[in-house]
C-alpha positions as CSV (number, residue, x, y, z in Angstrom):
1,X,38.3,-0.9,-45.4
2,X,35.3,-0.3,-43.3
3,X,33.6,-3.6,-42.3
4,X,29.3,-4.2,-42.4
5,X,30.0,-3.6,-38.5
6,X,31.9,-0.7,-38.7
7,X,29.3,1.0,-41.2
8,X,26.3,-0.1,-38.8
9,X,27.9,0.9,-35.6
10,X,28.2,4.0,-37.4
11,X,25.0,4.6,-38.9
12,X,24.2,4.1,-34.7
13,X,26.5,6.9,-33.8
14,X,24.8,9.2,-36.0
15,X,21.5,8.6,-34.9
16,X,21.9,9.4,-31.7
17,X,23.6,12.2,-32.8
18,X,20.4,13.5,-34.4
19,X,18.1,12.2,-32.7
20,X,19.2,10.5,-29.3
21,X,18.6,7.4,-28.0
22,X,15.2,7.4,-27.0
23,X,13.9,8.8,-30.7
24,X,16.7,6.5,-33.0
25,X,14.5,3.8,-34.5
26,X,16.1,0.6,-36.0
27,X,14.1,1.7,-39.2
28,X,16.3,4.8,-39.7
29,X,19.8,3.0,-38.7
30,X,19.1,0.3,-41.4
31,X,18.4,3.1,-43.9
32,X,21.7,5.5,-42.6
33,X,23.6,2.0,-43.2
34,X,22.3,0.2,-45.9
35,X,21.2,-2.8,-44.7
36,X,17.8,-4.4,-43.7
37,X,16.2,-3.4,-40.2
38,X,16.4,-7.0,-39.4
39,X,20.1,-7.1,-39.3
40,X,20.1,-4.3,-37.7
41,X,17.9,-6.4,-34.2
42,X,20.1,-9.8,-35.3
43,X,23.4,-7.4,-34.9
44,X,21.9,-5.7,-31.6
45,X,18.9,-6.9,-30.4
46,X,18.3,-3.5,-28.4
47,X,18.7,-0.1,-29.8
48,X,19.8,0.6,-25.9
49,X,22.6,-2.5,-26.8
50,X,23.3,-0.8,-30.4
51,X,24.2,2.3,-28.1
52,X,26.7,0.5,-25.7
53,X,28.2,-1.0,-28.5
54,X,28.5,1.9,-30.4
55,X,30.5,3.7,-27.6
56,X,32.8,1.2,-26.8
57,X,33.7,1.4,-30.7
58,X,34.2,5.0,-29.7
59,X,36.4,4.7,-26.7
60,X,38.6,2.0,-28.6
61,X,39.2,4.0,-31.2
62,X,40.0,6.6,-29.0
63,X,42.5,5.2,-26.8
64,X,44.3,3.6,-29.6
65,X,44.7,7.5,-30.9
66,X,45.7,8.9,-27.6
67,X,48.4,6.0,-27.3
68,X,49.8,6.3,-30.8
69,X,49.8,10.4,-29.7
70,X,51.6,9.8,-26.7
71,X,54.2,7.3,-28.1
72,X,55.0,9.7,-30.8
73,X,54.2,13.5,-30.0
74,X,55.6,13.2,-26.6
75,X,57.9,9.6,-26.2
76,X,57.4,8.8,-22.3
77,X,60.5,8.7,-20.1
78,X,59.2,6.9,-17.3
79,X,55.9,4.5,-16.8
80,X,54.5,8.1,-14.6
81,X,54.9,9.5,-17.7
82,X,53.5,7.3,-20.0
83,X,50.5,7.2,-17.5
84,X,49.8,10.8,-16.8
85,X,49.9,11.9,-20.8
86,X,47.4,9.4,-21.6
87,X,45.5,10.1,-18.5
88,X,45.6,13.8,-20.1
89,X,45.3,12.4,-23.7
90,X,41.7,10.7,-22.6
91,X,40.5,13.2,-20.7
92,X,40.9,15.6,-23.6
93,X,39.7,13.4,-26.4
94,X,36.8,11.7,-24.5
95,X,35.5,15.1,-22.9
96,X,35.1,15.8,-27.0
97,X,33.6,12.2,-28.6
98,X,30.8,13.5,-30.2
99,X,29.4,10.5,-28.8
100,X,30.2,11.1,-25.3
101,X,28.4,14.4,-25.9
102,X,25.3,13.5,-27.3
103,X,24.4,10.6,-24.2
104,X,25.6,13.4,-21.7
105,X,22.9,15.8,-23.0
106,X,20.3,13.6,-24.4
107,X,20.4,11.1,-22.4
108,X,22.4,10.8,-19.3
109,X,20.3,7.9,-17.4
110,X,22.3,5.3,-20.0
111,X,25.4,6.1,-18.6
112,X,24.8,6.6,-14.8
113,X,24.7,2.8,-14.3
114,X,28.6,2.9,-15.3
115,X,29.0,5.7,-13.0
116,X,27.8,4.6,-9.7
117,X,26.8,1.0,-9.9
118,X,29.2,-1.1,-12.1
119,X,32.1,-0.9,-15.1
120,X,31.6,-1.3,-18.8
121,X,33.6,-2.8,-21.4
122,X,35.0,1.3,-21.6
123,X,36.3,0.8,-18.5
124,X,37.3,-2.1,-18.3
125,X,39.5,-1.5,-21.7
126,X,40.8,1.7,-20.0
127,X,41.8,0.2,-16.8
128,X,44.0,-2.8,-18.3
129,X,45.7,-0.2,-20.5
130,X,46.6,1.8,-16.6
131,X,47.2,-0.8,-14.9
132,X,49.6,-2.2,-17.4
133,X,51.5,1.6,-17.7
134,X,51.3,1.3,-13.8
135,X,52.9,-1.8,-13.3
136,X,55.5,-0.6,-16.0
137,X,56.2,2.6,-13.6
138,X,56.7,1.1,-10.5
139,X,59.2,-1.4,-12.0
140,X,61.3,1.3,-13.0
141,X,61.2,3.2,-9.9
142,X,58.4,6.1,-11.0
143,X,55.3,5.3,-9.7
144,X,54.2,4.1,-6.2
145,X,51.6,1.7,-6.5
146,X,51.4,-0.8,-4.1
147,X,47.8,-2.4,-5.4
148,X,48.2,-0.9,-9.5
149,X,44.8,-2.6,-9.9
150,X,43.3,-0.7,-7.3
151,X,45.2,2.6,-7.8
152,X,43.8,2.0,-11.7
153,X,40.5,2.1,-10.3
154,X,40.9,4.8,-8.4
155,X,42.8,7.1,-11.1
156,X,39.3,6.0,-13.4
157,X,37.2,7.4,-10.6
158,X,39.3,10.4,-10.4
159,X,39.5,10.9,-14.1
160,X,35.4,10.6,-14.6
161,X,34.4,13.5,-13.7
162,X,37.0,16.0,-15.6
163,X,35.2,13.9,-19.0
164,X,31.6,14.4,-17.8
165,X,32.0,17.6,-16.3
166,X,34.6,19.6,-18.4
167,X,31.8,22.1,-19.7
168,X,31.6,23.1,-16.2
169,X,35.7,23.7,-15.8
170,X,36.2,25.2,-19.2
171,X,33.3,27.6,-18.4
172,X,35.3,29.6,-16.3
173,X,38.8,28.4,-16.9
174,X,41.3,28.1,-20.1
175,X,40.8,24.2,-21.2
176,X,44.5,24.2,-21.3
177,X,44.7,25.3,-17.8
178,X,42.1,22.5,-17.0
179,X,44.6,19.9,-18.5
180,X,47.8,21.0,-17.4
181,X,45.6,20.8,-13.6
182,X,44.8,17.0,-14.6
183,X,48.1,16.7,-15.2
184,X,49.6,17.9,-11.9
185,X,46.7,15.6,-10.1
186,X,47.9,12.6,-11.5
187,X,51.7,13.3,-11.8
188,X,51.8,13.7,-7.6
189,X,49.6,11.2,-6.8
190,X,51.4,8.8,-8.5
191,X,55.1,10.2,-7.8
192,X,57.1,8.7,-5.2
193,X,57.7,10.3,-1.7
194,X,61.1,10.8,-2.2
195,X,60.6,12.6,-5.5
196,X,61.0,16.3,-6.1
197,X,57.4,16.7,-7.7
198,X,55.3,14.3,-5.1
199,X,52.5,16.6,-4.1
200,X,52.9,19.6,-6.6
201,X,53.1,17.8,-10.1
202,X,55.6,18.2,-12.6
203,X,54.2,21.7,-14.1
204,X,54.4,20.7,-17.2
């Protein structure tokens, strides 16, 4: 059952959809979910807050399907594993979020911050989930990590811009292609030195 926050976080999705940021007006997100225009600044305060909120409803929801996709499409057999198909997972689905999309073309200067200056609550949600699969790969031997924190970090940074930027790869290349790549990049930077696929990936 969809809750009053679910249906307004919604109705904010799809006005910047529509409309973008700059042009959605509290007026028409009351309207798209049924409630007054004051709850919709009690809930919010900001459009701009509405947004950010909005997105990290998104991104939940989206690792939470890339997890339950991993655990049963493809069952890990190692933490590297479990770590590299969700790496893959989240690069696929987030490089599609509608929302993702529409702040990408319509307005890019609300998510720069959380590109060059700071994390957001995104981030922050997709670096626990890493860092957990990480310390769960190098206790069983599959992943060196000597800092899984900062190698989290790092495989975020790395990650970015295959989500931002895979209109650019897929313009030229098979999207498949693009993933199976994303794959490899993660798979041997994570691998062990002793390991037959440490610096040229698992090809899968």
């Amino acid at each position: 059952m969809t809750s009053p926050d679910d249906a307004l976080l919604a109705a904010v999705r799809d006005e910047v959809l529509d409309y973008g940021v700059r042009r959605a007006t509290a007026t028409s997100i009351a309207h798209r979910a049924g409630v007054s225009r004051v709850t919709v600044h009690r809930r919010g305060g900001t459009i701009r807050q509405l947004v950010l909120d909005a997105l990290v409803a998104e991104f939940t929801g989206t690792m939470e399907d890339c997890a339950a996709r991993v655990a049963t499409e493809a069952p890990p057999r190692t933490g590297r594993d479990t770590v590299v198909e969700m790496a893959v997972a989240l690069v696929d689905a987030l490089s599609e979020a509608p929302l993702v999309g529409a702040l990408l073309k319509h307005d890019p200067d609300l998510l720069l911050p959380y590109l060059v200056d700071r994390y957001g609550r995104s981030q922050l949600l997709a670096l626990d989930a890493i860092s957990a699969a990480l310390r769960a790969g190098v206790a069983d031997g599959s992943v060196v990590a000597p800092d899984p924190d900062l190698t989290a970090r790092v495989l975020l940074q790395a990650l970015t811009p295959f989500v931002v930027g895979m209109r650019i790869l897929t313009g030229d290349h098979d999207r498949a292609h693009v993933l199976a790549e994303v794959r490899r990049l993660v798979s041997s930077y994570l691998a062990p030195a002793s390991h037959p696929e440490h610096g040229q990936g698992d090809g899968r």
